[in-house]
PAZAPA-4460 file (N, C-alpha, C; in steps of 0.05 Angstrom, whole numbers, plus 32768, in hexadecimal, padded with zeros to 4 digits):
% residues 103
    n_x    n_y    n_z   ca_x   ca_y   ca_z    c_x    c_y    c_z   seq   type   mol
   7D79   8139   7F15   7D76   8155   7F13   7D82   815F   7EF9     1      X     A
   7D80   8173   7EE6   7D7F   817E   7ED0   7D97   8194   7ED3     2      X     A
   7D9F   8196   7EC5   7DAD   81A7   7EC0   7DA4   81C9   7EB2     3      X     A
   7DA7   81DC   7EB7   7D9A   81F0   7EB5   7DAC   81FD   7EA3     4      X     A
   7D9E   8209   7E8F   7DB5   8212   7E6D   7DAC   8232   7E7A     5      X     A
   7DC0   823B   7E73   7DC5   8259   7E72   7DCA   8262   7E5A     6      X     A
   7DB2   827A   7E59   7DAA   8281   7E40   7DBB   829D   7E3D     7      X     A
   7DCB   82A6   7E43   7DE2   82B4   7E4D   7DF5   82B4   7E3E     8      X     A
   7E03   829C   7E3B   7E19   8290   7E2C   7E21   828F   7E0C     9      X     A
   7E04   8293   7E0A   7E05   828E   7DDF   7E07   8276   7DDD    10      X     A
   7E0E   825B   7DE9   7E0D   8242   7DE9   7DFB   8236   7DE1    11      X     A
   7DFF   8229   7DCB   7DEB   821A   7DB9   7DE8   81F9   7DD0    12      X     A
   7DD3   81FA   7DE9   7DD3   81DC   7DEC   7DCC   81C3   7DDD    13      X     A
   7DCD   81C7   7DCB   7DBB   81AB   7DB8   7DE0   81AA   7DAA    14      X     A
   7DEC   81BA   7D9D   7E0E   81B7   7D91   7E1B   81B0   7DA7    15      X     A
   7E1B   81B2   7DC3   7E2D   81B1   7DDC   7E1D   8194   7DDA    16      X     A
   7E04   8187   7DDA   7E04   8168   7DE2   7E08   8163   7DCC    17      X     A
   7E0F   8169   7DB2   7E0F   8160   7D97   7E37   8157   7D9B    18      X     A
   7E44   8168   7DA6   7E58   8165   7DAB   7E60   814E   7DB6    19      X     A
   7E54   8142   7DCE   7E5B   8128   7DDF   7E51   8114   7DD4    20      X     A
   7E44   811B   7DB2   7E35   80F9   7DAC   7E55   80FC   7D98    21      X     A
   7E6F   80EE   7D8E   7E7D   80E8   7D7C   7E6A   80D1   7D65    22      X     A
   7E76   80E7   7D50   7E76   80D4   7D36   7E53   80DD   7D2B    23      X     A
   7E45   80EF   7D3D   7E2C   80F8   7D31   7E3A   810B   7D1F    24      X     A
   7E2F   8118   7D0C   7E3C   8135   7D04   7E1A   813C   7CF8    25      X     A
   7E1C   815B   7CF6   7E08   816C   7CF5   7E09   8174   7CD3    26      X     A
   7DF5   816C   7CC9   7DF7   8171   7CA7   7DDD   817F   7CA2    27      X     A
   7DDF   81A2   7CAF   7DD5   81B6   7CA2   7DBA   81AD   7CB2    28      X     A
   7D9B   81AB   7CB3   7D8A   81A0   7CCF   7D89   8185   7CD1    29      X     A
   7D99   817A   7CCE   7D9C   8159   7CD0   7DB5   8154   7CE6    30      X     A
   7DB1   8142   7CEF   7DBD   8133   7CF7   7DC4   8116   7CE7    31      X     A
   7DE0   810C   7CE6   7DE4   80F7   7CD4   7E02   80E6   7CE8    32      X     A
   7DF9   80C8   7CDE   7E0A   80B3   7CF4   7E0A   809C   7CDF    33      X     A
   7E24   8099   7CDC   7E29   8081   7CC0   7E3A   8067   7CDD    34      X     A
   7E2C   804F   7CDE   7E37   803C   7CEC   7E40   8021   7CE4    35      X     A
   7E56   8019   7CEB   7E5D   7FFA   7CDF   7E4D   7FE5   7CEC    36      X     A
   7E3B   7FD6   7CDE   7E34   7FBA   7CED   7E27   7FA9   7CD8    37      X     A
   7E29   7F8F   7CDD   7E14   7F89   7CCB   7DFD   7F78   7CC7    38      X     A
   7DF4   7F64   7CB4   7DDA   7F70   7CB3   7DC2   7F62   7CC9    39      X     A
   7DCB   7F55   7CDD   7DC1   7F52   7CEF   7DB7   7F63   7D0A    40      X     A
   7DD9   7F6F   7D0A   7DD1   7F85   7D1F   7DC3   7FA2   7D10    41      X     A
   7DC6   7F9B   7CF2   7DBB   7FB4   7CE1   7D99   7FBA   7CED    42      X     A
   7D8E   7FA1   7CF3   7D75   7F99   7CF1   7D6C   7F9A   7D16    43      X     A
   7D83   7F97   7D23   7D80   7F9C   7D43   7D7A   7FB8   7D41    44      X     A
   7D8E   7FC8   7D3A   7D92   7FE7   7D3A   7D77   7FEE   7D34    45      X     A
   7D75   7FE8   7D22   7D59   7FF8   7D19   7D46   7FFB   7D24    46      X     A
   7D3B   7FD5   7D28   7D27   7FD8   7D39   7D21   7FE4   7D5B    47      X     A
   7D44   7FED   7D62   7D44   7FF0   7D82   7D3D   8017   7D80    48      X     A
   7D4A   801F   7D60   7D40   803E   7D5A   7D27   8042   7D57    49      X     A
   7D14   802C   7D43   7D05   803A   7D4A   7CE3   8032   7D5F    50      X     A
   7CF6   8024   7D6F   7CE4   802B   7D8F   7CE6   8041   7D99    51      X     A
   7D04   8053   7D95   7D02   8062   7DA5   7CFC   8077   7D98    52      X     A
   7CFC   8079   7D7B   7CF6   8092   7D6A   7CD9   808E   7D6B    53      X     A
   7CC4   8079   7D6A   7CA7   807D   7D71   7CA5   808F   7D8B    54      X     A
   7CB0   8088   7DA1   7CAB   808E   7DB9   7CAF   80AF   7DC0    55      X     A
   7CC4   80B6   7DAE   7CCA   80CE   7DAE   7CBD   80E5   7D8F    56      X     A
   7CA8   80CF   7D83   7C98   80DE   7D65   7CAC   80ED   7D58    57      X     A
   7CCA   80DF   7D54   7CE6   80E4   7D3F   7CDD   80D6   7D2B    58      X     A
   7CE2   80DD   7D11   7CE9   80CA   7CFE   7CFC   80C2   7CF3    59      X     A
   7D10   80B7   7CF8   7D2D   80B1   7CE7   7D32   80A5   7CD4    60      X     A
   7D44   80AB   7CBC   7D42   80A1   7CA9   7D60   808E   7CA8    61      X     A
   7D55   8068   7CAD   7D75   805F   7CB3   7D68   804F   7C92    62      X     A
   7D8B   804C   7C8E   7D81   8039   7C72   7DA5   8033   7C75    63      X     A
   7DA7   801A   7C66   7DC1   8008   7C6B   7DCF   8009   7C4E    64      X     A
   7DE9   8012   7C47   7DFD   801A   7C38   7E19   800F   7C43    65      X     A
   7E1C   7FFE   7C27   7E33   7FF3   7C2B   7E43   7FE7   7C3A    66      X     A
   7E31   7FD7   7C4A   7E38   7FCB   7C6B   7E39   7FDC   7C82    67      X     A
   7E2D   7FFC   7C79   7E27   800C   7C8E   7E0C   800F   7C91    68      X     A
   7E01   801F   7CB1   7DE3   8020   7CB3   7DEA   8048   7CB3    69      X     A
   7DD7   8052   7CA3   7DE0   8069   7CA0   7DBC   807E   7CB2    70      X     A
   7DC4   8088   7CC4   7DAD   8095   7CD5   7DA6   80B7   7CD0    71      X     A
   7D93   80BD   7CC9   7D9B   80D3   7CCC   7D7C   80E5   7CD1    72      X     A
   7D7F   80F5   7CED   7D6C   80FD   7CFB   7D67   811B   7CF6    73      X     A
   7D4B   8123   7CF4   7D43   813C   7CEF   7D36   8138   7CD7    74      X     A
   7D20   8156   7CCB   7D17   8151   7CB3   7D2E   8165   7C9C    75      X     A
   7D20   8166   7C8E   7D39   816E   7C72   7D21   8190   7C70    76      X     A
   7D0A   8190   7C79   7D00   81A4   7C67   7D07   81C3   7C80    77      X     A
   7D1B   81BE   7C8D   7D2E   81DA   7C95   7D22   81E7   7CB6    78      X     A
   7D1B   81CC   7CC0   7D13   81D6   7CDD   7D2F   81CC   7CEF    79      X     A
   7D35   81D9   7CFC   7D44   81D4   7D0C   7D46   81B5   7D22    80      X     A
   7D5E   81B7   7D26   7D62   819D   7D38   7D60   81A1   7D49    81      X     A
   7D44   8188   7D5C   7D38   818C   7D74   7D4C   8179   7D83    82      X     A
   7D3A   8186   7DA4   7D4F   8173   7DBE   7D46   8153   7DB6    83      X     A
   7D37   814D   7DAB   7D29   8128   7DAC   7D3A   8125   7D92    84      X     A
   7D44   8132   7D88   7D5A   8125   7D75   7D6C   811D   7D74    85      X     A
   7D77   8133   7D8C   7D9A   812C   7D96   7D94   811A   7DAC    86      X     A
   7D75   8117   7DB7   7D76   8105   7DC8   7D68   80E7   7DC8    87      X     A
   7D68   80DC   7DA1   7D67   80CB   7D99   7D81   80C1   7D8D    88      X     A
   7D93   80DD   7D89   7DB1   80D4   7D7D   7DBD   80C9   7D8D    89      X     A
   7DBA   80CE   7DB6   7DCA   80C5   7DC4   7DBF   80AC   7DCE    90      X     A
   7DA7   80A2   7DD0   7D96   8085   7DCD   7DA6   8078   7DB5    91      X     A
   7DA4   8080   7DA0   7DAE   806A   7D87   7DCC   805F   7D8B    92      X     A
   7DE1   8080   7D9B   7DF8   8075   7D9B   7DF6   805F   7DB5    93      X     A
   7DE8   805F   7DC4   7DE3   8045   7DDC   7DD7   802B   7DD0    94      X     A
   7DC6   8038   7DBF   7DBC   8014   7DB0   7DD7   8005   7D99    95      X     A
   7DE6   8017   7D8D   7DF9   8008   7D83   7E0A   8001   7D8D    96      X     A
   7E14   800E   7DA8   7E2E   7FF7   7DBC   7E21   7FE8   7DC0    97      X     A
   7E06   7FE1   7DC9   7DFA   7FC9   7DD6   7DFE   7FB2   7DB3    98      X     A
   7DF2   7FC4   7DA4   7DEB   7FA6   7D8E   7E05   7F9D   7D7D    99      X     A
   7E1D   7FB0   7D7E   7E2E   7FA7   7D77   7E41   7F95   7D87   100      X     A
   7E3B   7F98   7D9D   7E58   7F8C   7DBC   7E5B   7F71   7DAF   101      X     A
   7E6F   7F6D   7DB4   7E74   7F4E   7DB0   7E77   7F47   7DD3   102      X     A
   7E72   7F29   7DCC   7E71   7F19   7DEA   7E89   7F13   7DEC   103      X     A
***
């Protein structure tokens, strides 16, 4: 069952789940997530994003810097950040505990 947002509040729900993802931060209509791994799980990550960014018609732009994989969701030309964004940010943060865990 869903939770029901109250439009009452002034509560931005997309900043309130933006809140519970750590280490996303919000850069103006982007979303941006700089992660340590490398270049094997660089290449897990990716391909586990974008199954789910097809599935959800996101396009993210990940590209790998300096032993980081650097993500960053939304377009640049000034539309706002949708719910399949923050709810590809909280998929990605689930695909990198999985591809980073050590055994």
């Amino acid at each position: 069952m869903r939770a029901r947002r109250r439009r009452d509040t002034g509560s931005d729900y997309l900043s309130d789940a933006l809140a519970l993802l750590g280490g996303w931060t919000r850069d103006g209509v982007q979303l941006r997530r700089d992660l340590a791994c490398d270049d094997s799980q660089h290449a897990a990550l990716t391909e586990r994003i974008k199954v789910a960014a097809d599935t959800l018609h996101i396009r993210p732009s990940i590209r790998r810097i300096n032993g980081h994989t650097q993500i960053c969701l939304g377009s640049q030309d000034g539309t706002a950040i949708t719910d399949g964004e923050v709810t590809l940010a909280a998929r990605i943060e689930d695909f990198y505990r999985t591809v980073v865990e050590r055994p």
